[in-house]
N, C-alpha and C positions, 0 to 999 in steps of 0.2 A: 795602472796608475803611474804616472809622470813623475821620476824625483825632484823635488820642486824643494823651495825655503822656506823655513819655519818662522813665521812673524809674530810676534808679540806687542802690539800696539795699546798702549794708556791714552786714553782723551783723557784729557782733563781741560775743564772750561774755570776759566780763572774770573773773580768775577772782584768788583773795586772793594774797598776797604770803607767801613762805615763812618763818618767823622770822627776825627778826632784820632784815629785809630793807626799805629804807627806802620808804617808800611814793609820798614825793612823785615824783623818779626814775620809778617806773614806774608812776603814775597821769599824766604828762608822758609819758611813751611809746607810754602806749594812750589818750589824746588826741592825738597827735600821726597815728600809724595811722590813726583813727579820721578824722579831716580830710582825709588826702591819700587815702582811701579814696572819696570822692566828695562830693556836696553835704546828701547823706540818708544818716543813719547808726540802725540799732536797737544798741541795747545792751541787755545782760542784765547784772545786777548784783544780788548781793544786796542787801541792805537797809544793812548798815551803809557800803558803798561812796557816793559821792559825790565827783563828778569839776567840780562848780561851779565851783569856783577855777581848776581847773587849764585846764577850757573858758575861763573869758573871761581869764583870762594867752594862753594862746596862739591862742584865735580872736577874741579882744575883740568886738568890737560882731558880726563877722561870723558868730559862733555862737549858736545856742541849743541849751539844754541844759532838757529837760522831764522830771520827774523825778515815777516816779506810786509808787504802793502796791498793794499788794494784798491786798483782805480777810482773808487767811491771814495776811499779815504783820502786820497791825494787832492782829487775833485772838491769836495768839501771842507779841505782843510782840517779834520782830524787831528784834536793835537798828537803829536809821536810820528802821524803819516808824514812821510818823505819822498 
């Protein structure tokens, strides 16, 4: 056997907030899960989501948060897509 690296990967699929329902609260929630879930997290998000703020409030320098597109989102006009 090959010595290779140990990965620890969390999905977590983030899904919108019900009316009326305040956002920061439970964007703080599923970055909080998302941290103590390991050192490497994927996240599924649609386009208007964005968890930047609420990543360096509660992981400061110890986070990164990499945020892509996806041609269908840019195509359609997705809000958040860029």
């Amino acid at each position: 056997m090959k010595p290779g690296i140990a990965l620890h990967l969390t999905l977590v699929i983030v899904c919108t907030a019900a009316p009326g329902q305040a956002a920061e609260p439970r964007q703080d929630a599923q970055v909080r899960a998302i941290i103590e879930g390991g050192p490497l997290a994927l996240v599924i998000l649609g386009g208007a989501h964005d968890l930047t703020d609420n990543v360096r409030k509660l992981a400061g320098r110890a986070g990164e948060y990499v945020r892509g597109t996806t041609r269908w989102g840019r195509r359609f006009g997705v809000e958040g897509a860029e």
